[in-house]
N, C-alpha and C positions, 0 to 999 in steps of 0.2 A: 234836828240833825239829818242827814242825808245819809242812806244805806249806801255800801259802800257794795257792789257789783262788778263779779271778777268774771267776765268775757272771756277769757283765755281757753277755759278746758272747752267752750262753745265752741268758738274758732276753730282748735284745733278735731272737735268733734265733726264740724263741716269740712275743714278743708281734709281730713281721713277720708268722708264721705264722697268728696269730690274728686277724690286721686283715684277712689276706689271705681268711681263712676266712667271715670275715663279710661283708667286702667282696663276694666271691663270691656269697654267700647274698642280700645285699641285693641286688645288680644281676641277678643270675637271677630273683627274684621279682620286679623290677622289672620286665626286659625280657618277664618272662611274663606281668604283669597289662599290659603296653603289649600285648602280642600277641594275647591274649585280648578287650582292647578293639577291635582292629583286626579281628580277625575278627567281633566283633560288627557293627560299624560296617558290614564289607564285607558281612555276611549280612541288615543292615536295608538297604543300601544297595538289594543285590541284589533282596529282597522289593518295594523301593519301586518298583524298574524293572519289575517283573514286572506288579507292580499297574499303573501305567500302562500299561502294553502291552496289558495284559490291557483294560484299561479303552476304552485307544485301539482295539485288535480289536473289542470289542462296539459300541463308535461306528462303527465300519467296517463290520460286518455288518448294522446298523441302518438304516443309509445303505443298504445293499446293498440289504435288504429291502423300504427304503421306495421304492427302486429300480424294484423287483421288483413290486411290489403292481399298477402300472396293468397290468402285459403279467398277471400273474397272475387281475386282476379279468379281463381281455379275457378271458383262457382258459378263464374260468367261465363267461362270457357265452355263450361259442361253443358248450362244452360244452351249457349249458343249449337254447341254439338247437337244437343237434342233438341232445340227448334228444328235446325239441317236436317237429322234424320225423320221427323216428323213430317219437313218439308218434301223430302222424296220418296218417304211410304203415300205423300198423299200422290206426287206425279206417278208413284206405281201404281197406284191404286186405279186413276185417271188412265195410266197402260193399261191396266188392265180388262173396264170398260170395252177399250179400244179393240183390244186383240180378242178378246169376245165377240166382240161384235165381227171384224174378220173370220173368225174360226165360225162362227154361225154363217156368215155368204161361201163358204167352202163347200161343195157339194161331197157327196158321201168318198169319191173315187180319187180326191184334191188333198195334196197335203202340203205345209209350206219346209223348208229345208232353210232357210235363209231371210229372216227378217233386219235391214235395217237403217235407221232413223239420223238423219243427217241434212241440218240447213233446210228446214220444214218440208223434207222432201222422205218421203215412205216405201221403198224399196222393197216388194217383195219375190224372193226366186221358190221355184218348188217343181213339184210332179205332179202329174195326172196319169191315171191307167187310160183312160183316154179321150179322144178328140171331144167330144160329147161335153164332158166334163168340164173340160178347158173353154168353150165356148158358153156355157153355163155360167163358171167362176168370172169369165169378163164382162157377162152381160150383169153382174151382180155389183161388179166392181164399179161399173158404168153407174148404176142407180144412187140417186143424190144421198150420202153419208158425210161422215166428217174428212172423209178424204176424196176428192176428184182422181179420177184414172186422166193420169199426165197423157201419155203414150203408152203403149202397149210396146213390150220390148222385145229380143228375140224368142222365136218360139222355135225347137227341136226336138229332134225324137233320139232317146238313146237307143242303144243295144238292145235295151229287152225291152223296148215296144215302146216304152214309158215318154207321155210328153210333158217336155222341159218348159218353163214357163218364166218369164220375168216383167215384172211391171212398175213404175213409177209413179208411185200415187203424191200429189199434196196434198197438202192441208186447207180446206175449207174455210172462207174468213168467216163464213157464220158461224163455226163451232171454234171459234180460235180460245176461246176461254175452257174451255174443256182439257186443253194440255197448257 
């Protein structure tokens, strides 16, 4: 006789297996493309946050700068100021040289009353107790410095003895660097 074999709890034991297999496969791929969304979503979220941040810092340092700009403008100003006066302590200084160097060709009796400087031309008016003196102070003025004797100007004598003196000196182009 032939055993008789019931297939049925098999079948339905496989095909359990197979629904369970699929099942599987579908909901893993499912919650993987959910998860894969989500991280997308959280990595544009994150970019957009950054962007703004980023956006809102440059509006912030803009601000900052525009801030910044008057005390900055002032501090060029000052600067500038103080290059200027550093630039005319150095041309005084350069006078000063010069008017040294003058005050030493003055002989002891020679003083000046009037010095001045206009379109590289050196003007100087003054006194002398006397004659002596005055032809002394021109023959000094004559000898090669940073200024040539132009012309000899008028020369008079006041009231109390004293002679009047005026002279026009220029400027030298071999010492042109010196003022």
């Amino acid at each position: 006789m032939i055993a008789t074999i019931n297939l049925l709890p098999w079948r339905q034991t496989r095909r359990r297996a197979c629904l369970r297999f699929w099942g599987v496969l579908f909901s893993a791929s499912l919650v993987l493309s959910i998860g894969v969304l989500l991280r997308y979503c959280s990595v544009f979220y994150i970019e957009t946050r950054i962007e703004l941040l980023l956006a809102d810092a440059e509006k912030t340092r803009g601000e900052a700068l525009m801030a910044l700009k008057p005390r900055m403008k002032h501090r060029q100003q000052r600067w500038l100021q103080v290059k200027e006066r550093n630039r005319q302590r150095e041309q005084t200084r350069s006078w000063q040289l010069v008017l040294q160097g003058l005050a030493e060709l003055l002989p002891e009796q020679a003083w000046f009353t009037k010095i001045t400087w206009q379109q590289e031309t050196l003007e100087l008016t003054g006194n002398t107790l006397n004659f002596a003196a005055l032809k002394t102070l021109e023959a000094q003025l004559r000898q090669p410095s940073r200024f040539q004797l132009n012309s000899p100007g008028e020369t008079q004598q006041d009231a109390q003895g004293r002679w009047q003196f005026h002279y026009r000196l220029t400027r030298s182009g071999a010492h042109d660097n010196a003022l």
